[in-house]
N, C-alpha and C positions, 0 to 999 in steps of 0.2 A: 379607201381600200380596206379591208376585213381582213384582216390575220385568223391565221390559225392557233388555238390555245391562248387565245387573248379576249374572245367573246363571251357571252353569258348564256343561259337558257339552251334551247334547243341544237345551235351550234358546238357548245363545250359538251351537251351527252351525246350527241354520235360522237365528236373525236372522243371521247373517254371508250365508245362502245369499239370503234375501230383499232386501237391500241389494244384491248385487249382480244380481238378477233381476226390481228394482224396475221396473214400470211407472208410468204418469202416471194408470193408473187404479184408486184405490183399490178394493177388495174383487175387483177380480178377482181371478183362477187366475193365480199366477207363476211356475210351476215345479211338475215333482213331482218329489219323492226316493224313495228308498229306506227304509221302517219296518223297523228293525232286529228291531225284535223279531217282528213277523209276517209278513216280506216282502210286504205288501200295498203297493201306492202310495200314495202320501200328498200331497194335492190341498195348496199351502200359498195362505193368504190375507194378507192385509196389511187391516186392517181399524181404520180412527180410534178412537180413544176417544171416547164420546159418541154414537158413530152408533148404529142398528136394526142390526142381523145377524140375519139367517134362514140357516139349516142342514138343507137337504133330509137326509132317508132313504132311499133309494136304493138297493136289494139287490137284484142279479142273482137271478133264477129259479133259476142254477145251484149259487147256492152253499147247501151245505150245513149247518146249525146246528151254534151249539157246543155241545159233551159239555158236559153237565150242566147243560146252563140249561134254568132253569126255567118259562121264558116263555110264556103262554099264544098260543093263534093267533090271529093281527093286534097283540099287545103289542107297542109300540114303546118300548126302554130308550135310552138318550143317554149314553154315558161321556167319564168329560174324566180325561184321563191315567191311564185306567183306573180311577177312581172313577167310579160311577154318579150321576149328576143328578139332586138335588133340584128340582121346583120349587118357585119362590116367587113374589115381587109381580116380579121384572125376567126371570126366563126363566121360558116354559110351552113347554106342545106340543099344537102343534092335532091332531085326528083325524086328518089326512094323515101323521103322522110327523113334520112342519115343526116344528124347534126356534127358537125366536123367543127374543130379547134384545130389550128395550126400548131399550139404550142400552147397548154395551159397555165395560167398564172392565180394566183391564192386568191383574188376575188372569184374563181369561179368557184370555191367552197358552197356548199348549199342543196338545192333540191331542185330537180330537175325533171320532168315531164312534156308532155306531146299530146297535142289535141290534132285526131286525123276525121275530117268531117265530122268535127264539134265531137267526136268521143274521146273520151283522156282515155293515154296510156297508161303506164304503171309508173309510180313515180322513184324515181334514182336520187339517191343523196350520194354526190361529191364529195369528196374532202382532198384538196391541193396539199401537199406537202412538199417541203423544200429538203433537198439532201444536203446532210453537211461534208463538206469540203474531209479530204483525208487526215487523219491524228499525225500529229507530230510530238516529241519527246524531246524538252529544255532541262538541263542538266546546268544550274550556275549562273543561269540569267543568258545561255547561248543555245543552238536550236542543233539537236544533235543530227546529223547525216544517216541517212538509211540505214537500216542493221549495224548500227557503230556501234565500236566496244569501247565500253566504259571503263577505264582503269582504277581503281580506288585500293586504300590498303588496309588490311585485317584490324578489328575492331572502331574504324572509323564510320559515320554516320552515314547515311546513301538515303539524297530526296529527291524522286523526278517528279517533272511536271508533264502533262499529256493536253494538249490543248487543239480545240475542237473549234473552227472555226464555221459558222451557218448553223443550218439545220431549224428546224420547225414542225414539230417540236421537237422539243430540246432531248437531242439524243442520249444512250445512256452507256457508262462508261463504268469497264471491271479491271482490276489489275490481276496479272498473274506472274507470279512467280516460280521459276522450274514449274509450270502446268501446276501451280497451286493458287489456288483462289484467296489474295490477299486483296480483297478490295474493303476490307473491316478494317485497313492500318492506312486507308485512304481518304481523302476528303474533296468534294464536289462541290463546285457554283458554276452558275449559268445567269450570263446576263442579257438581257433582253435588248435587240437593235432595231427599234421602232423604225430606225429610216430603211433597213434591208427587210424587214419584216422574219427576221431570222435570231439564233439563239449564238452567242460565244458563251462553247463551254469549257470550263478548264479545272483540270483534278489532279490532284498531287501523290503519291506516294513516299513514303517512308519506310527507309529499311534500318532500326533502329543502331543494330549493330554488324557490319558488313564480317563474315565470317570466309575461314575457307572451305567450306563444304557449300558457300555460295559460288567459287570460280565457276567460270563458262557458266553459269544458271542464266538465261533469257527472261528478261523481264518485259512480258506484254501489258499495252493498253489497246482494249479490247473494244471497239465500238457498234453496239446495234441500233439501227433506226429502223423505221416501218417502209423508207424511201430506198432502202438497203436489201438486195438479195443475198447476198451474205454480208457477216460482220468486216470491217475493218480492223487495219489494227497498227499498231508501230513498235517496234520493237526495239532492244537493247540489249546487249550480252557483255556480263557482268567480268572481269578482270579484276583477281583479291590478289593481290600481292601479301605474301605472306614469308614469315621467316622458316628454315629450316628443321625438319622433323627427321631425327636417322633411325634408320631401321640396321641392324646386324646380323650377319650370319656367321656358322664356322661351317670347314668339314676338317675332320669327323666334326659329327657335332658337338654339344657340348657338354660335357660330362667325360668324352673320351680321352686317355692319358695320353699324352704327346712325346713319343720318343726322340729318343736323340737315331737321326738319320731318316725319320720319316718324313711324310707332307702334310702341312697344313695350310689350309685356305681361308681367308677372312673376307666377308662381301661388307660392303656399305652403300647403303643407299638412301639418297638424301630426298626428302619430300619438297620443295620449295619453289615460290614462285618470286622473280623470276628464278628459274633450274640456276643450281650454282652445281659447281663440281668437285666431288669429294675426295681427299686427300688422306694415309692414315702418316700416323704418328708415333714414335717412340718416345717415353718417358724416362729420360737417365736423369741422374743426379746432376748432370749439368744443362737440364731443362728437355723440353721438346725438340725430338729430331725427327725429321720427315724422313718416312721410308719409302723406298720404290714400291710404286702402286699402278695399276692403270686400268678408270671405268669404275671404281671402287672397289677393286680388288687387292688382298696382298694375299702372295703367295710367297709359299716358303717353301720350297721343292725339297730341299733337303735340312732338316732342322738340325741346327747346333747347339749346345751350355749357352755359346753368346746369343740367341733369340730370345733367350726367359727373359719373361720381362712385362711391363704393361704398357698398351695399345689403347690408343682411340682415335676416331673418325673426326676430323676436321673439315671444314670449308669456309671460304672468303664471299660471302653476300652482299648485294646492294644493301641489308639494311647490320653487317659487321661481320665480325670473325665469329665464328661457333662451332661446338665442339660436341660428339658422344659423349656417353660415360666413359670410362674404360675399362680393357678386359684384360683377364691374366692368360699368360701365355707362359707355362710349367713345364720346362723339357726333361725328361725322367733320363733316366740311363738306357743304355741299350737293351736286349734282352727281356728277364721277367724275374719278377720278385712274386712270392707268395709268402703269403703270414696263414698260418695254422695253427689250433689250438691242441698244447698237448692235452689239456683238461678243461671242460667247459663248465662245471662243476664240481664242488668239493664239498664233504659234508666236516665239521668238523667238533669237536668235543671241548666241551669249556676249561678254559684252563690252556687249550692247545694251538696250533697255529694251524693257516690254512694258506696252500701255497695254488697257485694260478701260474700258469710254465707256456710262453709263445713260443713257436719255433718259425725262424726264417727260412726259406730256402729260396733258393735262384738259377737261374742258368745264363751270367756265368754266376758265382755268389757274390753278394757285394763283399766290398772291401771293408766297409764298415757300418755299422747300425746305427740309427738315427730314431729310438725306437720310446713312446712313449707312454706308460699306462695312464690311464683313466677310470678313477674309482668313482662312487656314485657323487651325483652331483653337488656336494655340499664339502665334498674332496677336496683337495687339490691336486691336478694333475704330478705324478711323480716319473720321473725319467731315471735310468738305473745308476746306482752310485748315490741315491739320495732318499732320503725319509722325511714321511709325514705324520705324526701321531706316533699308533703304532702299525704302522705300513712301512712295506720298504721295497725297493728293488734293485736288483741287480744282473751283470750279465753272469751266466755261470762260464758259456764259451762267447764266443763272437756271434755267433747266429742263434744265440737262446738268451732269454731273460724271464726271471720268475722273480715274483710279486708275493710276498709272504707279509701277513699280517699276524700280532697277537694280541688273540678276542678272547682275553679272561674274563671283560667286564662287558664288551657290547658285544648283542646279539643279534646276525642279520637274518633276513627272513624275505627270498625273492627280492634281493638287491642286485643290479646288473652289473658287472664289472666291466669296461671297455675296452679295447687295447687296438692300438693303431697305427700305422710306418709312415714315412711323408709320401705323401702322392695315391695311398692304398683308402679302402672304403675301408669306414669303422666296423670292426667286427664285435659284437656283445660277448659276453660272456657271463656267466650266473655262478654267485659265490651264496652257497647256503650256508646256515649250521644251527644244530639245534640244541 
């Protein structure tokens, strides 16, 4: 018996010419070549193992009989690679000339022609191919079930096997990943089964590092044969287990000051697979205390002194305990504080002093100032009642403090002075002199 992609000469360039002139529809016309030996055209087919094939007789009017046949008038003879056809119980031939196969099998690969009252027809070359059986996807040395999801966990290695049993020739196999073409991190063999006259083929993939922006991604192997109107294929969808990502929110958002008696809201939301669920947490001196939360939310409807403090996002995971950063949570007084400059500028004369004057006000006023300046940065912060160099400050009343310096010997020149209260935005201020 004669296999296909296993012969020499004539046989192995039509299958080479059919693979590349393959359509999606079996038994059609794929091409004609050239019959070396008769110059006649030569119709070729691609035809399954296993299917009917019929083979019309077909002779132009014009062509002439060949010398020396003996063939009576209307005798229709059928040669396969120049031997003449027997029939039996799987090919006959109806009254029309129609050569009929019950079921083709790979020896009838070859060429095929019709002599109808000694004239030859046109000669057809065959090619039998065998379909391989459906892909299947081994994971471990076990054969994974239809559309199964693969469980594996973040930064560990992921290698499937895709295994192709039949076919002739040896089918051809691509991997895909999320719809991306990784068949360049794959490797293919195909072994030959001399007793089926068919190929086992089998290809491996490698996912070097399993990630989590691989979760739910489907990993196909892909299969096209010539004996195939469409591709096959087997699939698998990826499951990354991975540990916890938190995400944060506020309202107001952040940057806004937090009164005493207002609301503030904290979201957390955790990334993780499997989902764990998030818990927040206060940080006292006597360690972490969980506070009423629910869905990742903490709300604080009405804020008090006792809420200042710092917060973070907690949960308890399949792979441990984990935690956010943490955030400060600053509850101001009630009411409104403003800081104003009575001078944003001074020019001042050598020898002389130069004074810088904040004013506090409020509605109600505070009780008392907390109040800081900030000279340039090579300063050090001075708060009133105390001196640096020769800088000094002091309050003059409860709600005012001025910053006087004496510059007999240094001279500044667009140097910013600062000044600032706890919970307020730094305000600049510019001390000249010339």
């Amino acid at each position: 018996m004669r296999y296909l992609d296993r012969g020499v000469g004539r046989r192995e360039a039509a299958y080479t010419a059919l693979v590349i002139n393959a359509t999606k529809s079996s038994g059609e016309a794929l091409m004609e070549v050239a019959d070396g030996s008769s110059g006649r055209l030569v119709e070729e087919r691609m035809v399954v193992r296993g299917q009917e094939m019929l083979l019309e007789c077909e002779v132009p009017d014009h062509v002439t009989p060949v010398p020396g046949d003996d063939s009576v008038q209307g005798e229709v003879r059928w040669y396969h690679d120049g031997i003449r056809v027997r029939i039996d119980l799987r090919v006959s031939v109806m009254w029309t000339g129609r050569l009929m196969f019950s079921h083709a099998v790979v020896a009838d690969s070859g060429v095929w022609w019709c002599r109808r009252s000694g004239r030859p027809g046109p000669h057809i070359r065959i090619l039998v191919v065998v379909r391989p059986e459906h892909p299947y996807l081994v994971y471990g040395g076990a054969t994974l079930a239809v559309e199964a999801r693969l469980t594996t966990r973040e930064g560990h290695k992921l290698t499937l096997d895709c295994v192709v049993d039949g076919g002739n020739p040896k089918p051809h196999l691509t991997w895909l990943l999320a719809s991306r073409d990784v068949t360049t991190a794959s490797q293919v063999h195909s072994v030959w089964r001399e007793e089926d006259g068919k190929y086992l083929t089998m290809s491996n993939f490698t996912l070097a590092t399993a990630g989590r922006d691989h979760h739910n991604a489907t990993v196909a192997c892909i299969v096209t044969h010539p004996s195939l109107p469409h591709p096959a294929s087997a699939t698998v969808t990826l499951n990354i287990q991975y540990s916890p990502d938190f995400r944060l929110r506020r309202w107001p958002v952040w940057g806004t000051p937090v009164r005493k008696g207002s609301a503030v809201s904290l979201l957390c939301h955790t990334d993780a697979n499997p989902p764990s669920t998030p818990t927040w947490v206060k940080e006292t001196e006597d360690g972490a205390r969980e506070v009423s939360s629910s869905g990742g939310w903490l709300n604080l409807t009405r804020v008090v002194p006792e809420d200042r403090g710092w917060y973070k996002c907690a949960t308890h995971h399949l792979f441990g305990h984990f935690a956010s950063h943490s955030i400060f949570i600053n509850v101001l007084g009630s009411g409104w504080v403003q800081v104003v400059a009575v001078n944003s500028s001074v020019v001042t004369v050598g020898g002389g002093s130069a004074v810088l004057a904040a004013r506090v006000c409020g509605r109600p006023l505070p009780s008392s100032l907390d109040l800081t300046w900030l000279p340039p940065n090579h300063l050090t912060p001075i708060v009133p009642g105390h001196s640096v160099d020769r800088l000094s400050a002091h309050n003059l009343t409860w709600e005012e403090s001025i910053l006087e310096g004496q510059e007999s010997l240094i001279e500044w020149e667009h140097s910013l002075l600062e000044w600032k209260t706890v919970g307020k935005d730094v305000t600049m201020l510019q001390w000249l002199q010339s």
